[in-house]
C-alpha positions, 0 to 999 in steps of 0.5 A: 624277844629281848626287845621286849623284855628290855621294854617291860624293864622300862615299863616297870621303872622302879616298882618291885616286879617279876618278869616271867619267861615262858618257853621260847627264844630271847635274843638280845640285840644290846647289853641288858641290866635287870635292876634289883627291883625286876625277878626274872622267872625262867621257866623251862625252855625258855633262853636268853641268846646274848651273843657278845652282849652283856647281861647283868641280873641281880635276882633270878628264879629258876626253880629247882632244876638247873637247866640251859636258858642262856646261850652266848659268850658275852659276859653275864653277871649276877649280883644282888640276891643272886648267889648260886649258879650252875654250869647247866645254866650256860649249857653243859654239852659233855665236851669242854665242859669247864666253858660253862664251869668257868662262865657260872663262876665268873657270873657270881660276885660271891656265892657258889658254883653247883657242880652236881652233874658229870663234866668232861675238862680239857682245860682248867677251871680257874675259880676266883675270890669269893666263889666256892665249888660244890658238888651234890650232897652224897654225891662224894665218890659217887663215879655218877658225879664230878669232873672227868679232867683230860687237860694238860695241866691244873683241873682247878686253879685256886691259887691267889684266891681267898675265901673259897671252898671246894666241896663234895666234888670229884675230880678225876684226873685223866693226864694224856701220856 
């Protein structure tokens, strides 16, 4: 449980190590930090359920294929050797899909947003400083891939942000009448 991953932090002190998180549920029953020094290895079907409480992880593994291993609305943030995250990692559902968008690109300090999967918005993506927006290679004008925007107003705002790129990613505005 998350008592326990707090604990094995502890245990480690400042030694470089890795914390493997196996199949099952983690609940968090306060903030957690994982130091630079501690890689968290998420291995499939393995989630962190964070509540309201924060989480801040400064290097992480998980593989190859994005998937769901946090739940929560607390802020996470990844710093360190962390510069990539993807909106399955907050748990993409096909339905206001820019939450999870919105909670990748505001876990990054710097580094990229991996948006290579379909997405329905109803609201917009606010993209910050520092942070950039791509899509899958060759997925450009691939109707497979992108985002499906069904809001009111901006799919993305980018405006008083700088050093970003948005990159091979579709985005279908569907503007109700």
């Amino acid at each position: 449980n998350g008592n326990t991953v707090k604990a094995f932090i502890t245990a480690i002190g400042s030694a470089k190590e890795t914390i493997a998180l196996k199949a099952g549920n983690y609940t968090l029953l306060t903030n957690l930090t994982v130091p630079a020094n501690i890689t968290l290895k998420i291995l499939p079907g393995a989630k962190i359920s964070h509540s309201t409480f924060t989480l801040g992880i400064a290097s992480r593994d998980i593989g190859n294929m994005p998937f769901q291993w946090l739940s929560g609305t607390g802020a996470v943030t990844f710093s360190g050797s962390v510069c990539d995250a993807w909106p399955e990692e907050f748990g993409i559902d096909g339905t206001e899909d820019q939450v999870e968008m919105n909670y990748a690109i505001q876990a990054l300090h710097k580094g990229t947003v991996h948006a290579n999967g379909a997405y329905v918005t109803t609201d917009t993506i606010v993209n910050k400083s520092g942070v950039n927006l791509e899509g899958p290679a060759g997925g450009f004008g691939n109707p497979e891939f992108g985002i499906d925007y069904t809001g009111s107003g901006s799919a993305i705002m980018l405006s008083g942000n700088s050093d970003v790129t948005v990159s091979k990613l579709n985005v279908r505005v569907n503007n109700p009448a």
